[in-house]
VEXFIDREN-246180 format. One record per residue (C-alpha): residue number from 1; z negated, y, x. Coordinates in pm, whole numbers. Example, Ala and Ser with C-alpha at 12.3 -4.5 7.8 and 13.67 -1.06 7.14 Angstrom:
2
{1 {-780 -450 1230}},
{2 {-714 -106 1367}},
***
This chain:
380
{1 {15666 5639 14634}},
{2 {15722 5700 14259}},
{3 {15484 5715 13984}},
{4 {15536 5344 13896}},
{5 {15391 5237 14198}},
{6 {15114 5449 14246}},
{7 {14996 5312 13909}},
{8 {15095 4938 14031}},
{9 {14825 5044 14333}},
{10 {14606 5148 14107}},
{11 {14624 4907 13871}},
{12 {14579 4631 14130}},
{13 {14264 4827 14293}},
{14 {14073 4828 13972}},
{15 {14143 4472 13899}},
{16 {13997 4421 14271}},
{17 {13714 4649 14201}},
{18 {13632 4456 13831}},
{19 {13667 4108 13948}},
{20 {13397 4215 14315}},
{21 {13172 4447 14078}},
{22 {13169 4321 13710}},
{23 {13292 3985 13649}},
{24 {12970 3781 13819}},
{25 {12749 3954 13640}},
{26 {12908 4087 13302}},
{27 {12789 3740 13102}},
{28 {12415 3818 13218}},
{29 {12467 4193 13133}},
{30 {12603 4077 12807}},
{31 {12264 3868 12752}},
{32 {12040 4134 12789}},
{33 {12222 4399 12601}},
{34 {12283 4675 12851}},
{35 {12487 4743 13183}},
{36 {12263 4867 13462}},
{37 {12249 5224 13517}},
{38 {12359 5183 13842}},
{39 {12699 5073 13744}},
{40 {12800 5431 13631}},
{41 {12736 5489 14009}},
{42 {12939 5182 14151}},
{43 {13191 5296 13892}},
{44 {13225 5656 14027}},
{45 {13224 5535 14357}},
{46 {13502 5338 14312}},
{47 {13703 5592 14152}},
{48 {13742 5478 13845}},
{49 {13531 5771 13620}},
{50 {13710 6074 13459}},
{51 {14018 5994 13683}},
{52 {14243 6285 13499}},
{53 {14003 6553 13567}},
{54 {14109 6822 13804}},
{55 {14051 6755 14202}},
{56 {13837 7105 14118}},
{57 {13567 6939 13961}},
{58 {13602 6625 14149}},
{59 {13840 6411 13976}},
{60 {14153 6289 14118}},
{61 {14367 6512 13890}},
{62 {14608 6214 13846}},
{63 {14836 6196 13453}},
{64 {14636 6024 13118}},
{65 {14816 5719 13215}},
{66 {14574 5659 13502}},
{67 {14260 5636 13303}},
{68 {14405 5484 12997}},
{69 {14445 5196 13242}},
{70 {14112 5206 13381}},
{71 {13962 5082 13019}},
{72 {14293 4843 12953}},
{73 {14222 4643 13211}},
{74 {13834 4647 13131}},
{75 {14005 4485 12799}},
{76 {14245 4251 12905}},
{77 {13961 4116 13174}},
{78 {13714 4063 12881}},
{79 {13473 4327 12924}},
{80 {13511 4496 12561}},
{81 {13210 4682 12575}},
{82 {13246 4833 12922}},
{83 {13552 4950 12796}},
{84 {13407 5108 12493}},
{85 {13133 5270 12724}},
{86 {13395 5441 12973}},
{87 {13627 5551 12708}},
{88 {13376 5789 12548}},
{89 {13229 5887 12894}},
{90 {13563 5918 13067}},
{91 {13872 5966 12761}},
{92 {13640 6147 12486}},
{93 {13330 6361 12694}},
{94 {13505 6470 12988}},
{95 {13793 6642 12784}},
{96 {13590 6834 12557}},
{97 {13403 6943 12868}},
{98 {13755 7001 13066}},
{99 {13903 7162 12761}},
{100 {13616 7352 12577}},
{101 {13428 7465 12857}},
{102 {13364 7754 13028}},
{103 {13342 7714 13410}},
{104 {12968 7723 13484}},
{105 {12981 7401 13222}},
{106 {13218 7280 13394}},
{107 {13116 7305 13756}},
{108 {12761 7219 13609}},
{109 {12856 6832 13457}},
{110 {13257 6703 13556}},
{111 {13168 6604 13924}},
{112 {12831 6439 13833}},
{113 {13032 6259 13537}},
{114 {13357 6160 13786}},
{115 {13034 6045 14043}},
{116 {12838 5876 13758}},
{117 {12512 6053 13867}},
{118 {12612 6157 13465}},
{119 {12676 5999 13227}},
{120 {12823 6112 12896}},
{121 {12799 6084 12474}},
{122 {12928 6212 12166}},
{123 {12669 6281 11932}},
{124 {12838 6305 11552}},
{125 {12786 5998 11338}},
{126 {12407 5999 11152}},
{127 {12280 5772 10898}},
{128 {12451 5938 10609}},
{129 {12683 6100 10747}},
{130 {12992 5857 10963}},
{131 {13399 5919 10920}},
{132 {13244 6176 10651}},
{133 {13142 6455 10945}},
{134 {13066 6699 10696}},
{135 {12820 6547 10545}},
{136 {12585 6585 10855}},
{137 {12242 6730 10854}},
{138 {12156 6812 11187}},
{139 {12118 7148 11258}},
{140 {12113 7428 11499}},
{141 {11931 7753 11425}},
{142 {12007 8019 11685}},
{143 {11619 8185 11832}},
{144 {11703 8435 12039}},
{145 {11899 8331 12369}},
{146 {11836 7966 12240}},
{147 {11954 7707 11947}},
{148 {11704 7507 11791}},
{149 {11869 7154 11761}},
{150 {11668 6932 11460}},
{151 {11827 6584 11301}},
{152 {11928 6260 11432}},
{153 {12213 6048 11521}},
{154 {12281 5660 11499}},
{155 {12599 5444 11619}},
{156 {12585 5644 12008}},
{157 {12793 5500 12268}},
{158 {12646 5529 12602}},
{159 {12281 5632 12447}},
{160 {12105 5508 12636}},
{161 {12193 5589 13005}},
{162 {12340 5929 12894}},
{163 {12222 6197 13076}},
{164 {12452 6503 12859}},
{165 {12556 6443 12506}},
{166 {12754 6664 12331}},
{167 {12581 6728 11984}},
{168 {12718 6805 11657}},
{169 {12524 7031 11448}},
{170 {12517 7294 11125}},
{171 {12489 7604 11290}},
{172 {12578 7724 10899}},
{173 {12500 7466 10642}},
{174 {12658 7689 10363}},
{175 {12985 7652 10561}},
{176 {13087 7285 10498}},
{177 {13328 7203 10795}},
{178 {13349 7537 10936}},
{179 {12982 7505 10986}},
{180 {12984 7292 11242}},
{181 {12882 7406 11632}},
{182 {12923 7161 11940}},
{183 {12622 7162 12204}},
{184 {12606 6987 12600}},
{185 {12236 6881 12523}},
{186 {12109 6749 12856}},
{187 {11877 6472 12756}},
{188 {11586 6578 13004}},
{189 {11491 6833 12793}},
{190 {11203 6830 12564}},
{191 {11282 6699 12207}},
{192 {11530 6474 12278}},
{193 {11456 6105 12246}},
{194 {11637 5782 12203}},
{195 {11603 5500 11942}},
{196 {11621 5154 11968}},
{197 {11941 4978 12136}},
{198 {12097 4872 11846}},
{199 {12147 4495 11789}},
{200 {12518 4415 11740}},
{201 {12727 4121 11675}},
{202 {12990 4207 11919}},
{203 {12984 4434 12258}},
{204 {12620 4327 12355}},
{205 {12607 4519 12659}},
{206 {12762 4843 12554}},
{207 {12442 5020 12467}},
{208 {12473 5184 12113}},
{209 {12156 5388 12018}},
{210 {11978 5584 11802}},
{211 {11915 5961 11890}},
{212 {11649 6208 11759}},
{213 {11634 6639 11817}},
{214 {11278 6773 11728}},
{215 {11282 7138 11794}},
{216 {11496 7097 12112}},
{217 {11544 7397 12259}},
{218 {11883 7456 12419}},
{219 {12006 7782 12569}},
{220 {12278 7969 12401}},
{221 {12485 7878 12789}},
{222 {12500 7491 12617}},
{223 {12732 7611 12284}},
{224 {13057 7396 12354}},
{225 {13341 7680 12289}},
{226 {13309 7912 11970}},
{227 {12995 7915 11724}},
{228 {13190 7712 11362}},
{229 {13471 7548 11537}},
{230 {13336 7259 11569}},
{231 {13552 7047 11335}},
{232 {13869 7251 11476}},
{233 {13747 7094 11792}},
{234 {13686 6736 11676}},
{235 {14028 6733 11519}},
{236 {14197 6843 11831}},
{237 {14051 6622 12023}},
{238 {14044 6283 11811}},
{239 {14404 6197 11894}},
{240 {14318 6128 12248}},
{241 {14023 5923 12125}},
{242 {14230 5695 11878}},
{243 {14499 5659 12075}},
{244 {14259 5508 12367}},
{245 {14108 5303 12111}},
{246 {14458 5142 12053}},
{247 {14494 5081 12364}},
{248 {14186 4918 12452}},
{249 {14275 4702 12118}},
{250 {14648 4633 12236}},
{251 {14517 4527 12602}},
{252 {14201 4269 12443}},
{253 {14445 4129 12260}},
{254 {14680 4062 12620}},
{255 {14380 3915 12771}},
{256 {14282 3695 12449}},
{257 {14664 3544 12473}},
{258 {14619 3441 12861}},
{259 {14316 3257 12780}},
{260 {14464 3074 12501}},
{261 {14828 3021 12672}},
{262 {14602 2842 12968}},
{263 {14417 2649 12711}},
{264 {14700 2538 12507}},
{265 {14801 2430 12806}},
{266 {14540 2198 12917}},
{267 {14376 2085 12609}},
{268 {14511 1737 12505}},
{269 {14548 1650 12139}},
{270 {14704 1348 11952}},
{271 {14856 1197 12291}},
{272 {15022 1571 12369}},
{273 {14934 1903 12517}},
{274 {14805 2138 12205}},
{275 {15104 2336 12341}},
{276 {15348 2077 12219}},
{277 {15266 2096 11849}},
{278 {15483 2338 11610}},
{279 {15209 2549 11479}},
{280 {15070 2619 11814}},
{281 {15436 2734 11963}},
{282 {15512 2935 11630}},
{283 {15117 3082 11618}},
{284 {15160 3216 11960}},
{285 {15556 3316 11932}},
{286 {15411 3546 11613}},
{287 {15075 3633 11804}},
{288 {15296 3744 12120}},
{289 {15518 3942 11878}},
{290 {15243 4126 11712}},
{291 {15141 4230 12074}},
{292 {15452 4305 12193}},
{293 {15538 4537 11951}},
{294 {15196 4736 11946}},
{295 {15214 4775 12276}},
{296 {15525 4914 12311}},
{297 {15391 5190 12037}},
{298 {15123 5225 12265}},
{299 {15311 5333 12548}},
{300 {15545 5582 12334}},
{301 {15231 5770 12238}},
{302 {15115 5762 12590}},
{303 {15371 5924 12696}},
{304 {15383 6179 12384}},
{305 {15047 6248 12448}},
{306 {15097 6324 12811}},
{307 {15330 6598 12674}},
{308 {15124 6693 12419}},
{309 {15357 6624 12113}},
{310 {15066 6348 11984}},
{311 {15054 6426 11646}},
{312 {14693 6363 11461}},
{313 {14899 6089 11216}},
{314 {15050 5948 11528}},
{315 {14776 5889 11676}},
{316 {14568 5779 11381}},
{317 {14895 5505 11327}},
{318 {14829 5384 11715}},
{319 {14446 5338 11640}},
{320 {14506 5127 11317}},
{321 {14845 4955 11373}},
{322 {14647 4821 11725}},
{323 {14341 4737 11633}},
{324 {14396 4528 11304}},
{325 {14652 4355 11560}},
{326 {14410 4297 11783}},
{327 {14159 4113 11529}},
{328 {14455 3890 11395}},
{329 {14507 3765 11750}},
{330 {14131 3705 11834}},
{331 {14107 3533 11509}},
{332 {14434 3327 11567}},
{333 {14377 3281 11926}},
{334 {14008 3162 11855}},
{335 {14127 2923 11625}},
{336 {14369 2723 11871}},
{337 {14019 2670 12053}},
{338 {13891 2487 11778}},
{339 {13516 2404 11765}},
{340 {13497 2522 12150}},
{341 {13630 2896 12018}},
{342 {13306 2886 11829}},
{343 {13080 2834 12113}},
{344 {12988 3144 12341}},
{345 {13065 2924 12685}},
{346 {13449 3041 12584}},
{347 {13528 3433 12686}},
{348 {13718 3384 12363}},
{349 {13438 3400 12147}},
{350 {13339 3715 12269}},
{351 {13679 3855 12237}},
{352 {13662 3758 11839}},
{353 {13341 3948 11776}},
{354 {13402 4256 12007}},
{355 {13712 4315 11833}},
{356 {13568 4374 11510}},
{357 {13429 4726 11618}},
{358 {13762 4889 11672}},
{359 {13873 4917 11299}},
{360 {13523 5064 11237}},
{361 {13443 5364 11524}},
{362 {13670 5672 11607}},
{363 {13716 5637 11260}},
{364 {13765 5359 11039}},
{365 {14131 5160 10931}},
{366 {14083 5319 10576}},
{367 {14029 5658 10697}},
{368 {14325 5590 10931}},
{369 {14560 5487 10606}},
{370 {14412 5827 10460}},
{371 {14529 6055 10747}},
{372 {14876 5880 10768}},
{373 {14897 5923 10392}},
{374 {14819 6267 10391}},
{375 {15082 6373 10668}},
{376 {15309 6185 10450}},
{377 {15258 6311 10099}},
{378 {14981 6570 10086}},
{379 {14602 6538 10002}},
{380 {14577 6318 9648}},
***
């Protein structure tokens, strides 16, 4: 059997899996602004958690490819936000924890996060310090065979459920970047809280929260790799991140076009199928286009990536090509709805307003322009 169709089984088992486990219930999940807990469960059950990490630790050890499909088709199906919520649990925790760690950490939290008896954060943005990572306060003063972790975070995918976040923190403010230290907080211990479930205008049911650190004691067994390398972490490990990202975007936008080629189809205007008229055919001929040819970037830096020639420019061209892509389709694809795009009863709606995130987190479309420009000509 080769490679293609393994991932043609696999493909067709997570559909299976989304459409039995998610789809009756995602529009009363989306209502009340969270996924239930036990999801992560049903999720891990079903294989579908941390798929790349090694059969060691639980996973099924299979190439990227197999989880960058797991939150593709979470897009293309319409669930945005579950996508969001597995991509930092699955494609941005679970590497830093298979890359970074030592082995206790990683026997202690990769088969509870492949199982989803854990689930996983990032803890970096705060509320002054976002794309700007070295502006951020929180801190972590070693005591003896223990960090003291003080500050907060804002913007946290995954928040709420999590049961590990990794934590950025100043473990030498005087250091600027090479300051920073990365920490596997487990969130049972005392100090930690979460904030309110923020209240956003797209991805209602991906929980995004507020975290606080108030003299949490962590032992010095929870430092994430070397003491200052921090931001040499975050850097290595952001390509991976933004090219998901673009994916998710690229795949949202695939499942925005269905729904509007079977509307176009049915809805009657002026005597005619909406599909008749000129500026339909040429909107979706351009719309189709603009997919078409993000997605096939897409899958050349999926495969660089899966030989590890994804460059941090690359990558950061993936995440911003994609995503601005995908908003011009929602937008155009909501507009062929007319008044009835407006109205939540059509998945398109929700596919305009969760799209907005993406040119915002893992780094925003300017900072994006700024890290292309760079590897082209230099810092200003």
């Amino acid at each position: 059997m080769t490679n293609n169709e393994e991932l043609t089984l696999f493909r067709d088992m997570t559909i299976k899996a989304l459409e039995a486990e998610v789809t009756p219930h995602y529009e009363a999940w989306d209502k009340e602004g969270i996924v239930p807990r036990d999801l992560w469960r049903t999720l891990g059950q079903a294989g579908m958690l941390c798929v790349d990490v090694p059969e060691a630790y639980g996973g099924c050890g299979v190439p990227f490819e197999y989880s960058v499909l797991v939150g593709a088709e979470m897009a293309r199906m319409g669930f945005g936000a579950l996508a969001t919520n597995v991509m930092v649990h699955s494609d941005i925790v679970a590497p830093y924890v298979a890359h970074l760690g030592n082995e206790a950490q990683k026997q202690q939290w990769l088969p509870k996060m492949v199982s989803g008896d854990a689930v996983g954060a990032i803890a970096m943005t705060e509320p002054g310090a976002g794309s700007d990572l070295q502006a951020m306060r929180t801190s972590a003063v070693a005591d003896g065979d223990f960090y003291v972790i003080n500050g907060s975070k804002t913007f946290i995918t995954n928040g709420q459920h999590a049961d590990m976040v990794i934590v950025a923190a100043k473990t030498d403010p005087s250091a600027g970047a090479r300051g920073i230290s990365l920490f596997l907080v487990d969130t049972s211990l005392p100090g930690f809280s979460r904030g309110r479930n923020l209240d956003k205008i797209g991805q209602h049911c991906g929980d995004t929260s507020e975290l606080f650190f108030e003299d949490l004691r962590v032992p010095r067994s929870a430092l994430l790799g070397e003491e200052g390398q921090g931001f040499v972490y975050l850097m290595q490990e952001l390509p991976r991140e933004r090219l998901v990202i673009g994916a998710l975007g690229a795949a949202a936008a695939r499942g925005a076009l269905d729904l509007t080629l079977k509307y176009v189809d049915e809805r009657v205007v002026f005597g005619q199928k909406l599909k008749q008229l000129q500026n339909t055919r040429f909107r979706l001929a351009e719309m189709e286009t603009d997919y078409r040819v993000n997605q096939a970037f897409i899958d050349q830096c999926i495969d660089q990536y899966s030989r590890g020639e994804l460059d941090a420019a690359t990558a950061s061209m993936a995440k911003f090509s994609a995503t601005e892509m995908q908003c011009r389709v929602a937008d155009g694809c909501l507009q062929l709805f007319g008044g009835y795009g407006y109205t939540t009863e059509y998945p398109i709606s929700r596919a305009f307003v969760d799209a907005r995130v993406q040119r915002i987190y893992g780094g925003t479309s300017e900072v994006m322009k700024e890290v292309i420009a760079r590897s082209l000509l230099g810092k200003g």
